[in-house]
N, C-alpha and C positions, 0 to 999 in steps of 0.2 A: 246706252242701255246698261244695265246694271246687271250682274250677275250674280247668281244664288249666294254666295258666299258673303258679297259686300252688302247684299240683301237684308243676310242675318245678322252680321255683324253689326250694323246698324239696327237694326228693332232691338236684340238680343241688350246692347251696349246701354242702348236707349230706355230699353225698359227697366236695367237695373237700375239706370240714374234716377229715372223716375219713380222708383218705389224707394231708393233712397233720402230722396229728396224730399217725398210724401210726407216717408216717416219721422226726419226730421222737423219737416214743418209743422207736421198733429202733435210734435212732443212740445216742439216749443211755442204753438200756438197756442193755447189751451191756458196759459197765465195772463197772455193778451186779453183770449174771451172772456176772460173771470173777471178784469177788472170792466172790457166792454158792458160785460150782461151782469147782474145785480146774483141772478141764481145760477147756484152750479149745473144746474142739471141743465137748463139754457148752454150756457157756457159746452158743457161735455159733446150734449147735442148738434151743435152749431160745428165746432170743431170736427164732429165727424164726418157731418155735413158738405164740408167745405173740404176734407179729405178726399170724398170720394168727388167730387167736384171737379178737384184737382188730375185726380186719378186719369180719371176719364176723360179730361182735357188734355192731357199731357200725354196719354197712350193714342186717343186718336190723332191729336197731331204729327204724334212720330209715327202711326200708320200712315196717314196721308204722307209725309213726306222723305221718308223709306224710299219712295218710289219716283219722287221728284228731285228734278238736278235742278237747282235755281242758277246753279252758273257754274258753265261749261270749264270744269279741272276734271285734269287726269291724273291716275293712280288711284289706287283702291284707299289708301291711307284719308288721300287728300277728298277723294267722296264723303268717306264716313263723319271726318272729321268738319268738314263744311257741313252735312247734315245735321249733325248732331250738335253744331255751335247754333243753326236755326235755331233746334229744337230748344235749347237752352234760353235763348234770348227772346223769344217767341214768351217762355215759361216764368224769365225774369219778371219781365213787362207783365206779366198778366199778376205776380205775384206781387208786384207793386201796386197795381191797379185793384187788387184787391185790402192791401197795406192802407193807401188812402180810401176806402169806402169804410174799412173800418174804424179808421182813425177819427174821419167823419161821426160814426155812430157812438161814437165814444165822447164825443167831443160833444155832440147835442145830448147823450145821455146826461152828461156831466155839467151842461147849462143848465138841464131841465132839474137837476140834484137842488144847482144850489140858489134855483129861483122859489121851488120848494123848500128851502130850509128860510128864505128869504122870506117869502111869505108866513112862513109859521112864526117866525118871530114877531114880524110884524104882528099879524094878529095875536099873538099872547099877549105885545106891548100895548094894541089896544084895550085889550080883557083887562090887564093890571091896569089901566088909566081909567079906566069905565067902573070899574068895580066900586072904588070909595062912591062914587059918584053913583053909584044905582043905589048902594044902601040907605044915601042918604035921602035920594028922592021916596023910596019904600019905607023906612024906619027912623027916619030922622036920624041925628047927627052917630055917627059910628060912636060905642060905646068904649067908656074912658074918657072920652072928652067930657069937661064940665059946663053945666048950662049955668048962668047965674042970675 
């Protein structure tokens, strides 16, 4: 069992890394979600989102597991530090797991961009091919040519 001190020293330790951690990732996520999402305010949004997401994933797992020995070490050092390497790897994995959903989102945004620009070409190149060809059926032959 754990006593009050290795108690706090783990939530206490834990909870700075995870507000460190947070704030690092909201600063440097937010140039991810600009190019993910087309508007900023999307982007801003999302980001804060996934801040608090984060937050709260990462404080309730180190409340849950404060309190849990997953494997039986002795000394105060070696508790905290075996908890708090869960918490961390527990936080990696999820921060990857959310690395590839968005990488995902980004990746089909960025199909969907350039089968959209795909398409609009196409059809202009129809419009320019159709065009001589509608006048002439409307107004006979495009003007400047000579009839003789």
């Amino acid at each position: 069992m754990l006593d009050t001190g290795t108690y706090l020293a783990i939530v206490v330790i834990g909870a700075i890394l995870t507000l460190v951690v947070g704030q690092i990732l909201m600063r440097s996520g937010i140039g991810f979600l600009r190019d993910v999402f087309d508007s900023e305010e999307v982007a801003v949004s999302t980001n804060r989102l996934l801040g608090v997401l984060f937050h709260l994933i990462a404080l309730g797992f180190l409340a849950l597991i404060s309190t849990f020995r997953p494997f039986d070490v002795q000394g105060t050092v070696q508790i905290v530090v075996t908890q708090l390497g869960g918490v961390m790897l527990v936080l990696g994995i999820l921060h990857g797991l959310t690395l590839l959903l968005l990488a995902r989102v980004r990746s089909r945004r960025h199909d969907e961009s350039v089968e959209s620009q795909m398409t609009q070409k196409y059809e202009d190149a129809r419009r320019a091919r159709q065009a001589p060809r509608q006048q002439v059926i409307e107004g006979g032959p495009p003007s400047g040519s000579s009839s003789s």
